[in-house]
SEVEX-106080 format. One record per residue (C-alpha): residue number from 1; x, y, z. Coordinates in steps of 0.02 Angstrom, whole numbers. Layout:
<patis>
PATI num     xx     yy     zz
PATI NUM      X      Y      Z
...
</patis>
This chain:
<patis>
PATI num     xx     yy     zz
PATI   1      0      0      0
PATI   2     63    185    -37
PATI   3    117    294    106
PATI   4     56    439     68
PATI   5    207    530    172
PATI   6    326    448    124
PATI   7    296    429    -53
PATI   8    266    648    -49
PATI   9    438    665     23
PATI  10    519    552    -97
PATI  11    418    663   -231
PATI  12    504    825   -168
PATI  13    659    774   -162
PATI  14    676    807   -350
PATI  15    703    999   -367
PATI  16    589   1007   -525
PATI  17    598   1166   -568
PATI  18    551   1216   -738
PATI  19    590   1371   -773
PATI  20    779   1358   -735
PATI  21    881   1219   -838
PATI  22    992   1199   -707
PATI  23    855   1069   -621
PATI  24    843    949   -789
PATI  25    902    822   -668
PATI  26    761    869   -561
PATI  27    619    888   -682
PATI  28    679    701   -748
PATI  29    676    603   -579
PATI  30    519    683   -538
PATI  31    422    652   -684
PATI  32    493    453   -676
PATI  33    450    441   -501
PATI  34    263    498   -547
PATI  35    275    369   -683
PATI  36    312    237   -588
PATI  37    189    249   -468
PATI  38     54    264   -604
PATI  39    124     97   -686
PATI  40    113     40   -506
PATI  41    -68     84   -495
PATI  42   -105    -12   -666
PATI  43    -81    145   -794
PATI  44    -38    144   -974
PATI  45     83    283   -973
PATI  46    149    377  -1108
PATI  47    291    513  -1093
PATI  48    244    644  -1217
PATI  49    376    743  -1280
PATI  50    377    928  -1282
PATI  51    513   1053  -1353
PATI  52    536   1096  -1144
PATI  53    478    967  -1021
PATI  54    369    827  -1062
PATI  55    169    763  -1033
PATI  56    116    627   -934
PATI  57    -38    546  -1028
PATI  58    -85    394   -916
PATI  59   -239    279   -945
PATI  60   -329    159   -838
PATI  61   -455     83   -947
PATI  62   -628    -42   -956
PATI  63   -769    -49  -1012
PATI  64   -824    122  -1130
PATI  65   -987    107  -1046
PATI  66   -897    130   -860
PATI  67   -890    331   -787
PATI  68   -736    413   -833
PATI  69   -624    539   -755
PATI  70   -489    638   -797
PATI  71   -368    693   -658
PATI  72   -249    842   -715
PATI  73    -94    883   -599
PATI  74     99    964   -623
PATI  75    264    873   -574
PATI  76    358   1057   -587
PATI  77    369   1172   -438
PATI  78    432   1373   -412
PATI  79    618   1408   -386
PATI  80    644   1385   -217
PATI  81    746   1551   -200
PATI  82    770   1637    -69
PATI  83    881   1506    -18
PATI  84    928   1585    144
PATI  85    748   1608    214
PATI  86    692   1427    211
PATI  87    698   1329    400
PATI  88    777   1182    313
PATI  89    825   1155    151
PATI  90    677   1169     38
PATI  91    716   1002    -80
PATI  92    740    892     90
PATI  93    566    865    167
PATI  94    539    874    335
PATI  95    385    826    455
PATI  96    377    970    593
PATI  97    211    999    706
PATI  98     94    929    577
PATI  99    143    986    411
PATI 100    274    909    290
PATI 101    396   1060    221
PATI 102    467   1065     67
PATI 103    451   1148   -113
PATI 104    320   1093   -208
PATI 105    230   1005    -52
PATI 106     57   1108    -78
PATI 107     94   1156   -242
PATI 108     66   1034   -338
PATI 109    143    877   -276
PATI 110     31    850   -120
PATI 111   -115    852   -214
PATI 112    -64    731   -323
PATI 113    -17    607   -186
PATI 114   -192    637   -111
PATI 115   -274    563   -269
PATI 116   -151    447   -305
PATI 117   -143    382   -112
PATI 118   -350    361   -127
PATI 119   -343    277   -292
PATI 120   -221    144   -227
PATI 121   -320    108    -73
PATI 122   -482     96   -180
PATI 123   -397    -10   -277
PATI 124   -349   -141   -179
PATI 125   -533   -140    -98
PATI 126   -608   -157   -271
PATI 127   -461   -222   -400
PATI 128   -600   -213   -547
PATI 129   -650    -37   -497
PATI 130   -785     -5   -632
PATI 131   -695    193   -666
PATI 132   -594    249   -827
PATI 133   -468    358   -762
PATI 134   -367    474   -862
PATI 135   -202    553   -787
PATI 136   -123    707   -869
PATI 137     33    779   -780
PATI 138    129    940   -849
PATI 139    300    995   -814
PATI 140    264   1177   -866
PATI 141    139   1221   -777
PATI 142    234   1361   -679
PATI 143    288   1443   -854
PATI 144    120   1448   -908
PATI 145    114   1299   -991
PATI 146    158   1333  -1178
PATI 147    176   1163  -1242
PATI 148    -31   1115  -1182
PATI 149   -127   1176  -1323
PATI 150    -16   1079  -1437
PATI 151    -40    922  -1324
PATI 152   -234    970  -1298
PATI 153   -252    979  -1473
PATI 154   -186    816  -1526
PATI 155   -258    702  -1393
PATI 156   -434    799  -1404
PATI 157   -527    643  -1454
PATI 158   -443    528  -1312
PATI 159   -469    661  -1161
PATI 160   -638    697  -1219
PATI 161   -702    528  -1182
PATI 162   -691    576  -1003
PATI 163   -837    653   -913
PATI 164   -762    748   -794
PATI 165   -587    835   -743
PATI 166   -513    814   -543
PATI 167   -414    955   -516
PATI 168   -322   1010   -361
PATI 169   -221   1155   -391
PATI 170   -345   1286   -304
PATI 171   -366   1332   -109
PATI 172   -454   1341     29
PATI 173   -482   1433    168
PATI 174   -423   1328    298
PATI 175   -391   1130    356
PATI 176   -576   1124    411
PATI 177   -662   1220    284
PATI 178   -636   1148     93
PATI 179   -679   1258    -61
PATI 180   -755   1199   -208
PATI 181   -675   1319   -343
PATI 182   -832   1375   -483
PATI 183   -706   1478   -572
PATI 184   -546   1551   -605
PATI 185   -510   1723   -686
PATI 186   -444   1737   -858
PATI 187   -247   1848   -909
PATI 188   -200   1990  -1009
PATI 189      4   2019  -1012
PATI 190     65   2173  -1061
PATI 191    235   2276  -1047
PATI 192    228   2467  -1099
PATI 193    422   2539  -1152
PATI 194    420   2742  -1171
PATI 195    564   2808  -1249
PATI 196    644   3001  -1261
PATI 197    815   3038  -1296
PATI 198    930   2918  -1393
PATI 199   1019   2923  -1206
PATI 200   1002   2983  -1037
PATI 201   1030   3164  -1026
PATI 202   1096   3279   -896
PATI 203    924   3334   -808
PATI 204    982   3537   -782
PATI 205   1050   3573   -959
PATI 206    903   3468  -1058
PATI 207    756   3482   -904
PATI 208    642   3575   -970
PATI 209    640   3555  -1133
PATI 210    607   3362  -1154
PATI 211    463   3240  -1110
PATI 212    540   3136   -959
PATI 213    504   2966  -1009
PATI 214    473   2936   -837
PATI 215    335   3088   -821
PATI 216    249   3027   -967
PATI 217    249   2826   -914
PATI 218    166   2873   -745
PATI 219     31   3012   -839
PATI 220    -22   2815   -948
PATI 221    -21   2708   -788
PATI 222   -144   2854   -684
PATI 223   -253   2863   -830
PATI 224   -278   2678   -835
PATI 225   -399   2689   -684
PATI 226   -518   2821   -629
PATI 227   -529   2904   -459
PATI 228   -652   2760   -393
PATI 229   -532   2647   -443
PATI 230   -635   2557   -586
PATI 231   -526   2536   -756
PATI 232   -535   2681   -861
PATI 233   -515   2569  -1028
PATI 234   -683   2584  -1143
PATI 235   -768   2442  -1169
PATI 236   -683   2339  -1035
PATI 237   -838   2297   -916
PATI 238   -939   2272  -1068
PATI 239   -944   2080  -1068
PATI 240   -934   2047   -884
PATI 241  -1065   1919   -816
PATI 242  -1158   1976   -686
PATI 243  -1123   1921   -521
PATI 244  -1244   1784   -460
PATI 245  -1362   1801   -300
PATI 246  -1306   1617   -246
PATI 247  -1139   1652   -246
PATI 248  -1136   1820   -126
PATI 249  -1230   1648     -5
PATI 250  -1099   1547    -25
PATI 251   -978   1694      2
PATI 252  -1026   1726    196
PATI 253  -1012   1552    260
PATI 254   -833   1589    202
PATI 255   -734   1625    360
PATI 256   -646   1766    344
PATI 257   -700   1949    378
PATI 258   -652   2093    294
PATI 259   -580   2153    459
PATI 260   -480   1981    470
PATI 261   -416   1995    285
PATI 262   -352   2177    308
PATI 263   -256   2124    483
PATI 264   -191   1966    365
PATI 265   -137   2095    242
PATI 266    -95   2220    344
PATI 267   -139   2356    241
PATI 268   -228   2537    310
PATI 269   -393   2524    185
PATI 270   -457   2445     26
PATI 271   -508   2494   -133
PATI 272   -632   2416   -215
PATI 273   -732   2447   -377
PATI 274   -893   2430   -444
PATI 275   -992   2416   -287
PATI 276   -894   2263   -249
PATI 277   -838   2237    -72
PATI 278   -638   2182    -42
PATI 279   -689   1980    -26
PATI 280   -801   1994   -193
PATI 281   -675   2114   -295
PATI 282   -549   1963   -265
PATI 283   -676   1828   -325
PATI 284   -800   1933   -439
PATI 285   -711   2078   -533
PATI 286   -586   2092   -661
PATI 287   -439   2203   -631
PATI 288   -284   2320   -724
PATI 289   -150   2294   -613
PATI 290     23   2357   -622
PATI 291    173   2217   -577
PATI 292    339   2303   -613
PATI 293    388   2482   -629
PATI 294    567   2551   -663
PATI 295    673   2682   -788
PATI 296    803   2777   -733
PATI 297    930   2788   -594
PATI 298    921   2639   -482
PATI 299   1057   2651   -341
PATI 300   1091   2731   -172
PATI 301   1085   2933   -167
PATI 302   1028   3021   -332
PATI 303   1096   3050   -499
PATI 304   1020   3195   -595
PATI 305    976   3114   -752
PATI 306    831   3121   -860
PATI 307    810   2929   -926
PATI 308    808   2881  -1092
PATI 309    673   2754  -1063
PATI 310    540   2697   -927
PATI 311    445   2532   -929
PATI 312    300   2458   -842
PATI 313    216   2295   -832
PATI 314     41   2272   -819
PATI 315    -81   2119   -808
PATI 316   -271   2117   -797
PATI 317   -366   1968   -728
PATI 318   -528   1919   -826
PATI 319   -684   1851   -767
PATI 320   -830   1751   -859
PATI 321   -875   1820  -1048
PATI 322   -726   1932  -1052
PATI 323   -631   1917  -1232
PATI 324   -455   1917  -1161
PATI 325   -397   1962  -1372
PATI 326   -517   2076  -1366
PATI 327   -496   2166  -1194
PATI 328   -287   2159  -1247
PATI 329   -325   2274  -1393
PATI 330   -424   2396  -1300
PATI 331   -296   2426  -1175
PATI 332   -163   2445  -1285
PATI 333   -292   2577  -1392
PATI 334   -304   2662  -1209
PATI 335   -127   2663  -1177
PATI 336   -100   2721  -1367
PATI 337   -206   2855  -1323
PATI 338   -146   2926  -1172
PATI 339     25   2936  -1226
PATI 340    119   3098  -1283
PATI 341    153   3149  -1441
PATI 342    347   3211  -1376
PATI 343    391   3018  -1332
PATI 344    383   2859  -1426
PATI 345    294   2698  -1368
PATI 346    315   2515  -1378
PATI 347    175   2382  -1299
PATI 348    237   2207  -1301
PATI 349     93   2079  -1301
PATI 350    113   1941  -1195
PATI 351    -12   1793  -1194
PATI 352   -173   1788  -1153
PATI 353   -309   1655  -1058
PATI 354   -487   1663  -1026
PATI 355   -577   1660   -874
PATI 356   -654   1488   -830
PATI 357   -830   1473   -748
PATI 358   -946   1300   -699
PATI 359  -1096   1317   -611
PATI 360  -1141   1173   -485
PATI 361  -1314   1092   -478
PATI 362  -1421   1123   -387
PATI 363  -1380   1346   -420
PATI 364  -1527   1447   -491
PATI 365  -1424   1467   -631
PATI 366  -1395   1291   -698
PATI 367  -1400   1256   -857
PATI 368  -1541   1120   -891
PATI 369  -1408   1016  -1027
PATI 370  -1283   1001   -890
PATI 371  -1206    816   -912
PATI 372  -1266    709   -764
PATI 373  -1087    644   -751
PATI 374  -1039    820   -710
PATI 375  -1177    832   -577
PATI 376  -1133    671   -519
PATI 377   -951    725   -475
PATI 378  -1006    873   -408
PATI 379  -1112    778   -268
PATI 380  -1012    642   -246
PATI 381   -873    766   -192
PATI 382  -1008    871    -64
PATI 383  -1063    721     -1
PATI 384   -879    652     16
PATI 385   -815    814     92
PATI 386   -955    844    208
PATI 387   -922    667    270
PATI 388   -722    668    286
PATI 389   -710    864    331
PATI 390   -863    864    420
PATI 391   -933   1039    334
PATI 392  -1011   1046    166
PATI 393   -890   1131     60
PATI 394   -920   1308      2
PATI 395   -940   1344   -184
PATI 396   -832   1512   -242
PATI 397   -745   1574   -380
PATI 398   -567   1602   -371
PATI 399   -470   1769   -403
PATI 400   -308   1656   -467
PATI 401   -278   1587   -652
PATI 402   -243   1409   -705
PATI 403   -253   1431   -883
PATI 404   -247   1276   -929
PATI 405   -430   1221   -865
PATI 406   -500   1341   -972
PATI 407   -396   1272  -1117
PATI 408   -452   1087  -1074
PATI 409   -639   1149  -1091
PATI 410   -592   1228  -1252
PATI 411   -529   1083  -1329
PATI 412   -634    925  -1243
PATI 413   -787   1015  -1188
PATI 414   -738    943  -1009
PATI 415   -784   1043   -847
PATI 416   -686   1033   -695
PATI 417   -726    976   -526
PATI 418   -602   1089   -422
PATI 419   -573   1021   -239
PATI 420   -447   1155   -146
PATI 421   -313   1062    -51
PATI 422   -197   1194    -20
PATI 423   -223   1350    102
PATI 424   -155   1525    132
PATI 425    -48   1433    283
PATI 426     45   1323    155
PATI 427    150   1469     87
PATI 428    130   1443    -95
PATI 429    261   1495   -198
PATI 430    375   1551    -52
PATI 431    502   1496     67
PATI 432    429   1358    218
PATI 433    304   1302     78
PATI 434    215   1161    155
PATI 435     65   1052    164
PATI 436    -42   1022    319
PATI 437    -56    820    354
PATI 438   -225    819    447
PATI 439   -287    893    269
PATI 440   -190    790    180
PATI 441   -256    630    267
PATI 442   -447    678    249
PATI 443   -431    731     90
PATI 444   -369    578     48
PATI 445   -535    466    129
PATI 446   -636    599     46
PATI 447   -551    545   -144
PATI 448   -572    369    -70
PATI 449   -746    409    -81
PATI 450   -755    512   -231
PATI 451   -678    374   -332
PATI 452   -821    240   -259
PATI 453   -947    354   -266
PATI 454   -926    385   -459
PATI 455   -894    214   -486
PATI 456  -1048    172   -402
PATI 457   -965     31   -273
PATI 458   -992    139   -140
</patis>
């Protein structure tokens, strides 16, 4: 039988880090180890090459006529720098007052063990399990993985024989409280590059008579809002779907106040658009944000100089009906317009993703053609977490991105069934990242359950 601990530390002790190719090494052993322990379960597994890291595509197949799931995960994890700020080394895992530490423990590697962990033990309860199970495991996810819609579009036909996704790579409040994730925002990446001079000049014999690239990059960014904060981009709210009554329901049994998430934060106010308050402008709206700022001189004391160039990055986060092509173009038009005619101006287009949305059964807003296999999953996980976690779990959107999901429902027409297994305690993405056990080990009776459930054994 799998250990679920043990197994997770022996998973994060490759440093699979994708977006530096000094971990190959890492990225390699880790995506072997997860393909042993699928061949272990009784997958077909096929290594899918990619011009970066390469796809797991595993099968466990029966009968066509049996329920079908497809469980989507990543083997690759963030760079574990800062070094220096970590407890213990972040690629040797280490159990320490209920939590197991380690990069990639919450994010995404725990997870996977959870479903993995369940499947085994269902497995040896019920060695014909009547379920077709799917597994697809990316090394890229944490680069935005560029080599799925190449995969997504040649396995199409094969994933969308499934019913259903599995996905754990969303959160939840706490250890007690689980969030079923309805949706997850959409991305616009954009960089803005304002030129003057052909160098920097001296700022007392040219100030004065030149556009400070600087002056005229910050004069763009302010315009990009208005005073109540909303974005000041025509047309961008145009789309947006309207925020369901359900969903502000679900949003108070959440447990957190906006008093509690401004101590978390510790930050003096808010500011909100729309109407929204700060726990629906997270969940609900889509934003212009700004992510990186910089031109000119850089280092300790001053240096009178009056930059040749200024730069900013920018990103806005997308929610349900939003055409992230679409909303791209208008803010570059914006930005286009607000820029003076005494500098020159570059946008570089980065990608974009749309925003992802499924409603549960049961909402107002159901749609009546909503496969019953998708319903089914959906109750066999509120029954399963209300059992294991002893709460029903709350139904939310989330203000985060996974691309990907979105992409998979392009492609297959499959909607996910998002279970979050990590919370704001784990430290995603940051030194001490870890994953809380007690979680881990309910989560892993509530799959148990999940898996029968579907299957219809239970």
């Amino acid at each position: 039988m799998l250990d679920p601990i043990e197994t997770l530390k022996d998973y994060i002790r490759f440093p699979s880090v994708s977006t530096d190719r000094a971990y190959v090494d890492g990225m390699q052993g880790a995506r072997a180890y997860a393909v042993n322990l699928l061949q272990g379960l009784g997958f077909a597994v096929e290594v899918v090459p990619t011009e970066l890291h390469p796809i797991i595509f595993a099968q466990r197949l029966g009968a066509p006529t049996w329920p079908h799931v497809l469980i989507y995960g990543h083997y690759d994890v963030q760079p574990a720098d800062p070094f220096e700020r970590w407890t213990h080394p972040p690629f040797e895992p280490q159990v320490r007052d209920g939590r197991l530490y380690g990069r990639g423990a919450a994010d995404n590697k725990g997870p996977t063990i959870v479903h993995m962990a369940a499947l085994a033990r269902v497995l040896a309860q019920y060695p014909q399990l009547p379920l077709n199970v799917t597994y697809v495991i990316e090394g890229e996810e944490e680069i935005g993985s560029p080599s799925m819609a190449q995969f997504l579009e040649h396995y199409a036909e094969r994933l969308a024989q499934a019913d259903c996704m599995l996905v754990s790579d969303t959160g939840s409040p706490n250890a007690e409280q689980l969030v079923v994730t309805t949706a997850l925002r959409g991305l616009v990446d954009l960089e803005i590059t304002v030129r003057g001079a052909k160098t920097d000049l001296h700022s007392g014999i040219h100030g004065g008579a030149v556009y400070n690239p600087l002056q005229a990059l910050m004069e763009i960014c302010a315009g990009l809002h208005k005073p109540d904060g909303s974005v000041n981009v025509p047309g961008f709210y145009e789309d947006v779907l309207p925020l369901f009554a359900w969903e502000r329901e679900q949003l108070k049994r959440y447990p957190e106040t906006i008093d509690s998430y401004q101590a978390i934060l510790e930050v003096p106010g808010f500011y909100p658009a729309n109407g929204l308050t700060p726990l629906e402008a997270v969940r609900f709206g889509p934003t212009l944000e700004f992510n990186g700022i910089g031109g000119g001189y850089q280092g300790e004391g001053s240096k009178t100089v009056i930059p040749r160039e200024a730069f900013a990055k920018l990103t806005c986060r997308l929610v349900a009906d939003q055409d992230p092509a679409r909303i791209q173009d208008q803010v570059v038009a914006a930005i286009e317009a607000l820029c003076p005619a005494a500098v020159s101006l570059e946008v570089r287009r980065g990608p974009v993703a749309g925003a992802y949305l499924v409603v549960p059964p049961g909402r107002s807003n159901t749609p009546p053609d909503q496969a019953p296999a998708l319903a089914q999953a959906f109750q066999s996980a509120d029954r399963a977490i209300q059992h294991c976690f002893g709460k029903a779990p709350i139904y939310l959107r989330e203000g985060g991105s996974i691309p990907v999901i979105a992409d998979f429902h392009k492609h297959t027409g499959l909607d996910a069934v998002m279970i979050g297994l990590f919370t704001p305690m784990d430290h995603l993405h940051a030194p001490d990242e870890s994953f809380d056990l007690t979680l881990m080990n309910h989560a892993i009776s509530a799959f148990e359950r999940i898996f029968c459930d579907i299957a219809g054994v239970s």
